[in-house]
Structures are given as structure tokens and as C-alpha cells.
PLY file of the C-alpha trace (Angstrom):
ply
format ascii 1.0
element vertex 256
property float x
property float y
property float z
element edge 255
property int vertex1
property int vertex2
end_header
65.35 166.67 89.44
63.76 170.01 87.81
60.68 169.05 85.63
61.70 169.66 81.85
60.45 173.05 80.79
57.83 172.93 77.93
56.94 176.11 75.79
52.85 175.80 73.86
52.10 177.61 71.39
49.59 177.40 67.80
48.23 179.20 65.14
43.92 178.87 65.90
44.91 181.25 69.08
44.70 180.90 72.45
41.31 180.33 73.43
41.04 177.31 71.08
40.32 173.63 71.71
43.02 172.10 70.83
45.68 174.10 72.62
44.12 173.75 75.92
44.03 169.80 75.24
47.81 170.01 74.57
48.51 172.57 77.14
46.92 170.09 79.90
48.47 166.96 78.40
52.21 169.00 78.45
51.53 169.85 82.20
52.09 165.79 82.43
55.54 166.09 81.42
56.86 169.21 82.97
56.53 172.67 83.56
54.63 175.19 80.98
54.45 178.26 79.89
52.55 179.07 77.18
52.75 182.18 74.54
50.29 181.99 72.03
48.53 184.41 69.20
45.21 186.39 70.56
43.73 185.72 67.52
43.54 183.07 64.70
46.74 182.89 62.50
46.17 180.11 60.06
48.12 180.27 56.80
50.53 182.41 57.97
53.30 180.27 57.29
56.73 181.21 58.82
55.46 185.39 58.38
56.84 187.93 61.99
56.03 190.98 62.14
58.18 193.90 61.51
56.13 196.81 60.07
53.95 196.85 62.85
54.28 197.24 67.40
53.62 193.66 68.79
51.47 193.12 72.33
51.99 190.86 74.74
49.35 190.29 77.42
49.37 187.86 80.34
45.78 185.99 80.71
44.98 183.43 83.13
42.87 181.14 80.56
44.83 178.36 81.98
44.42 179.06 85.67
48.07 178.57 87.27
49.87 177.96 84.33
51.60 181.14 83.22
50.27 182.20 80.23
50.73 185.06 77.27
48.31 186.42 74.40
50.83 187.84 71.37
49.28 189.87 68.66
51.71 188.52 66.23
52.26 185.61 64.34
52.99 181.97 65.89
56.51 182.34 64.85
56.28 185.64 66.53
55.65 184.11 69.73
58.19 181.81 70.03
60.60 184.68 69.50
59.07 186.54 71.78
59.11 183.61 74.52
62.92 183.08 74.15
64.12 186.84 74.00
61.61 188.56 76.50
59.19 185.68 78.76
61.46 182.82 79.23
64.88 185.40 78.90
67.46 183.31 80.32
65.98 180.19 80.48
65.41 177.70 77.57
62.88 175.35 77.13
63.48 171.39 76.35
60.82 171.38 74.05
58.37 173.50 71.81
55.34 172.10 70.80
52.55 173.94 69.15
48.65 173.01 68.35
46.73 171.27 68.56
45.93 172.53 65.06
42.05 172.23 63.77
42.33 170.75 60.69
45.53 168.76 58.86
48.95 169.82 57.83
49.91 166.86 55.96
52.30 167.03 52.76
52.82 170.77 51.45
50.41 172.34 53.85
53.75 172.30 56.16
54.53 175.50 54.08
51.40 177.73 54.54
51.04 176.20 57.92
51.11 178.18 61.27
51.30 175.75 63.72
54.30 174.09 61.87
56.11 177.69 61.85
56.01 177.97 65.65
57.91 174.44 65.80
60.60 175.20 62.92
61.13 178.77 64.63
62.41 176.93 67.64
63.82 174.45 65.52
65.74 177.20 64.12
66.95 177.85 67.68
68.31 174.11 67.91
65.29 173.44 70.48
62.97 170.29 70.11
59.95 171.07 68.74
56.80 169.59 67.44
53.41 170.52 65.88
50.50 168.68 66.47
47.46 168.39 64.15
43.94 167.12 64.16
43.10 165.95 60.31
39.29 167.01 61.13
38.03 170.11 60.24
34.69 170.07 61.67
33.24 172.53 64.31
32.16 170.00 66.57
35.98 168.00 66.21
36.50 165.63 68.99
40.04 165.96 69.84
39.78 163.28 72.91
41.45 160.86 71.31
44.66 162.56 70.50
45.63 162.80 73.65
47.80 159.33 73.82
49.60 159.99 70.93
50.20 163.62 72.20
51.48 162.34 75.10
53.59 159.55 73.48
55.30 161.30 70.84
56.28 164.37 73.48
57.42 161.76 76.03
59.88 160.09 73.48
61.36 163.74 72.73
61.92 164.77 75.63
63.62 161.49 76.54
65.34 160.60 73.95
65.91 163.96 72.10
65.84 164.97 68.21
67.98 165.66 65.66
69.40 169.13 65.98
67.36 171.66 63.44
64.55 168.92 63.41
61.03 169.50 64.14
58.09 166.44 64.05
54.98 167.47 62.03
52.09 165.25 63.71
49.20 164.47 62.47
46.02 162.43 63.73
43.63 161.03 61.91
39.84 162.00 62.57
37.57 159.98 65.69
36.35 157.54 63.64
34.68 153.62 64.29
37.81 151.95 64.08
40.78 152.03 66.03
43.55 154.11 64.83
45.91 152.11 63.73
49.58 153.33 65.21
52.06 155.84 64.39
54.26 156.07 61.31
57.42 157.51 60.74
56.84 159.03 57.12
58.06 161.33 54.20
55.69 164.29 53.02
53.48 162.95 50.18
54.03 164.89 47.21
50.57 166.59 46.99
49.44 170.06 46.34
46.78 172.60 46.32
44.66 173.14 42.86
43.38 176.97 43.54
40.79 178.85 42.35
40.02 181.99 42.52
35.95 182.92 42.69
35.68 186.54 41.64
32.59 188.08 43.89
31.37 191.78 44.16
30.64 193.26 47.12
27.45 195.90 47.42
29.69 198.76 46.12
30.17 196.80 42.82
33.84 196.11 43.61
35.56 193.32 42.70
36.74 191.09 45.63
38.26 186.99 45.32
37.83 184.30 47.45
40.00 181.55 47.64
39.17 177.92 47.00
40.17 175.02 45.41
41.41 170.80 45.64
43.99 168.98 47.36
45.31 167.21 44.52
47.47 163.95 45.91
50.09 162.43 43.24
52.27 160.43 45.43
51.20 156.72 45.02
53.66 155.47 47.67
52.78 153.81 50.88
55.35 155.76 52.86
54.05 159.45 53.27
51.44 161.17 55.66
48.53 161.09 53.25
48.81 157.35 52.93
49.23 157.02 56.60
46.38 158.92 57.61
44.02 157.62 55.09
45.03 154.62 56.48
44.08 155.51 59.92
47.82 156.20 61.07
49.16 158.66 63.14
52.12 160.38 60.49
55.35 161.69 62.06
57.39 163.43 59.51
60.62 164.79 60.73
61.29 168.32 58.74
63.71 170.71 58.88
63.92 174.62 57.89
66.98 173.83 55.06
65.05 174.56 51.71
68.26 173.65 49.75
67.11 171.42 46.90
70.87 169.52 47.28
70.11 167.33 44.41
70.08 169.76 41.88
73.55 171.44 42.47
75.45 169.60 40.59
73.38 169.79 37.62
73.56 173.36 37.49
76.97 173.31 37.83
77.75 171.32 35.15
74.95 172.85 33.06
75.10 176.00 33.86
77.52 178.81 32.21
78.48 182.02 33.10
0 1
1 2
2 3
3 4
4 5
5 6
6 7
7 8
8 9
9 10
10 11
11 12
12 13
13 14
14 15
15 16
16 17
17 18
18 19
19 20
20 21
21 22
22 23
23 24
24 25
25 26
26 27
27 28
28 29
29 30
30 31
31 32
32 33
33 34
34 35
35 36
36 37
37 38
38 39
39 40
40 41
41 42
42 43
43 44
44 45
45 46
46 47
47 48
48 49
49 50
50 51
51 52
52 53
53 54
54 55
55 56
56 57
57 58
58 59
59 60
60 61
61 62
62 63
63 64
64 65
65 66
66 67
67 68
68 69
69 70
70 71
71 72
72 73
73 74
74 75
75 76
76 77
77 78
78 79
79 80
80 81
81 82
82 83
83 84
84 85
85 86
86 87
87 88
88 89
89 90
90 91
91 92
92 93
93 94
94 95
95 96
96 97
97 98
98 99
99 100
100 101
101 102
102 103
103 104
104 105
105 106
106 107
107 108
108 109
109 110
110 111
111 112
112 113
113 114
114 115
115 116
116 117
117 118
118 119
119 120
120 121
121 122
122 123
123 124
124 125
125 126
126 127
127 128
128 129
129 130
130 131
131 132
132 133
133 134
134 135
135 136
136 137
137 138
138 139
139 140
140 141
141 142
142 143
143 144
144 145
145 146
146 147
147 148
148 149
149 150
150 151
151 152
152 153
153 154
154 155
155 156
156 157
157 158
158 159
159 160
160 161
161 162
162 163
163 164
164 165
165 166
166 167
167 168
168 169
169 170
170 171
171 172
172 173
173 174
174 175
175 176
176 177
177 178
178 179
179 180
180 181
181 182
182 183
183 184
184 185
185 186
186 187
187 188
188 189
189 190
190 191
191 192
192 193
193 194
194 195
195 196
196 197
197 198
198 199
199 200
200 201
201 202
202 203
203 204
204 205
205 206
206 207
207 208
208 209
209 210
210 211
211 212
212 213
213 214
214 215
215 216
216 217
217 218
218 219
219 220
220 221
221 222
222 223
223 224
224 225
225 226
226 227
227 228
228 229
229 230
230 231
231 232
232 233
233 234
234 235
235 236
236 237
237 238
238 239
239 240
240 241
241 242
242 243
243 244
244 245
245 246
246 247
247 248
248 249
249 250
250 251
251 252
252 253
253 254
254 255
């Protein structure tokens, strides 16, 4: 039998860490390919390009393992894999990462690496993003390797959900043993900004973004808990926005 075909992609760009640790843990499981941005494209949410020419490069940064640089967005590159480097052939799975840094609870939003996996979700293709919760510059991402290996192995054999895409993510190396892998529900957490006005040698006004990740989900059944718990979180999400629960009431509420 054919080897499943496995499409790797991320947001920190192609010459990062963490997608040459899943790019080598994929080539386990099948045959890859691998389109992925030529630069860093964190925060860029689900954002393609369409005001501006896209370039697509081969590289061998992976030796024999076909590979493309795209100076668009992640979701950009999967699009670009199905309709012009792949072209008649579909992949089994999409998996993208593996991202520097977490994408827990409403970081799925802003979050490039999860774009590239809801993009092929979009496409009815199994897909799933992978991220370290360690920001550091010297992250070890050795460890993540098992459960990358698990969780794709499962997908591939057992399938997903049509429209569903896993949003991974690993808890830091640290003393103890991680603990397993949950199946959770995004915490209900959020991002405090604030905005530090700065002026640059001119005497013109510029703002840099910061601020805290406030968490107000006390429950025991969401990514935050499971990673502060040392757990590997799987939460299954899907590119419907439709806040269902809320139809009624503005039908019965509303009037026109």
C-alpha cells in the first residue's frame, strides 16, 4: 500500500526548529511535502494575500523531502499546496508547527499555525497544529516528539470529524513527567492589551503592543488547566463561528 501523503506547514517559517522536528517525525508516517512561509508569520490569524504577487520557491532545507518557501501567509500555503504543488493529488493529513510558543484558549484566533490547519480543514482534509507552550530561545522541543507522533498516528488511522482540526499543545521540558494527553474545551481566557506609546528619533509617535493573559475559566476541562497541569491539550475546533445559542433569542427578541 501507498504511504499516506502528509502536507507541513507553520507560521515561525521554514527554517525554524520546530518544523523540522515535525517534518522528520511526519516522514515516520508517510510521504511529505512541505510548503511553508519564508519568513515568520505569527499573529496572522486566518489573513491570504490578495493585494499583493505571492512567491513560491523550492529549497532543499530538508534534503530529499520536497520542499517550498511561500511569501504569503500559512493559510496561503496550504492554498497554494492544494491548487498549484500537490494539483491533483490530496493529502490525508495537514499538520502545521511545531509552533514556538502556546496557542491555548483564544490565541486559536490570532494564531498562524492554527490557520494553516483550519484552511485545510476548510477543505474537509485532516489537519492539526502543533504547539510548544515555551517561549524561550533555547526551547527544547525533544520531548514533543511522542505525542507528535501519537496524536498524527491516531488521525491518520482512525480519521476526524469532517471540518475538524486538533489544536495541540505541549507543555514546556520540565522535571516531571508530563502527565498524558487530554481531550479538552478552550478555556475561556483572553488577552488584557496595552498599548506603550514610544517615539522614535524623528519625534514620531509609534505603539508597541503588550499586555496579560488574563484566565477566567475555573474549570478543570480546558487547555489552560491541562497544561498547567502538565497535560498535553487536544481541543478539536472547527472554522463555524456561528454563536448557535443565541439565535433564538434574537429571534424572539428581536423586531423588525
Amino acid at each position: 500500500m501507498s504511504k499516506p501523503l502528509i502536507l507541513v506547514s507553520n507560521d515561525d517559517g521554514i527554517t525554524s526548529k520546530g518544523i523540522r522536528i515535525l517534518v522528520e517525525t511526519m516522514s515516520r508516517l508517510g510521504e511529505v511535502i512541505v510548503v511553508a512561509p519564508d519568513s515568520p508569520q505569527s499573529g496572522m490569524g486566518h489573513a491570504i494575500t490578495i493585494g499583493n504577487t505571492l512567491r513560491l520557491e523550492e529549497t532543499d532545507i530538508f534534503g530529499d523531502i520536497p520542499a517550498y518557501e511561500c511569501s504569503g501567509t500559512p493559510a496561503d500555503c496550504v492554498k497554494i499546496a492544494k491548487h498549484f504543488v500537490l494539483r491533483e493529488k490530496r493529502p490525508d493529513l495537514v499538520v502545521s508547527g511545531i509552533n514556538h510558543g502556546a496557542n491555548t484558549s483564544i490565541s486559536v484566533l490570532y494564531s498562524g499555525t492554527m490557520s494553516a490547519a483550519i484552511e485545510a480543514a476548510l477543505e474537509g482534509t485532516p489537519a492539526i497544529g502543533f504547539s510548544l507552550c515555551d517561549y524561550s530561545h533555547e526551547a527544547d522541543f525533544a520531548h514533543t516528539i511522542d505525542y507528535v507522533y501519537q496524536i498524527a498516528k491516531n488521525v491518520l488511522e482512525k480519521g476526524l470529524t469532517r471540518g475538524v482540526a486538533l489544536n495541540v499543545n505541549i507543555p514546556p521540558k520540565r522535571n516531571e513527567t508530563i502527565r498524558g494527553i487530554k481531550i479538552c474545551r478552550q478555556a475561556n481566557a483572553k488577552w488584557q492589551e496595552d498599548f506603550d506609546m514610544r517615539h522614535d528619533p524623528y519625534g514620531r509617535r509609534y505603539f508597541w503592543m503588550a499586555g496579560n493573559f488574563i484566565n477566567h475559566d475555573k474549570g478543570e476541562d480546558n487547555d489552560e488547566w491541562a497544561i498547567a497541569n502538565n497535560y498535553v491539550s487536544v481541543v478539536p475546533c472547527q472554522y463555524d463561528l456561528t454563536a448557535h445559542h443565541a439565535i433564538s433569542m434574537l429571534n424572539d427578541e428581536w423586531e423588525f
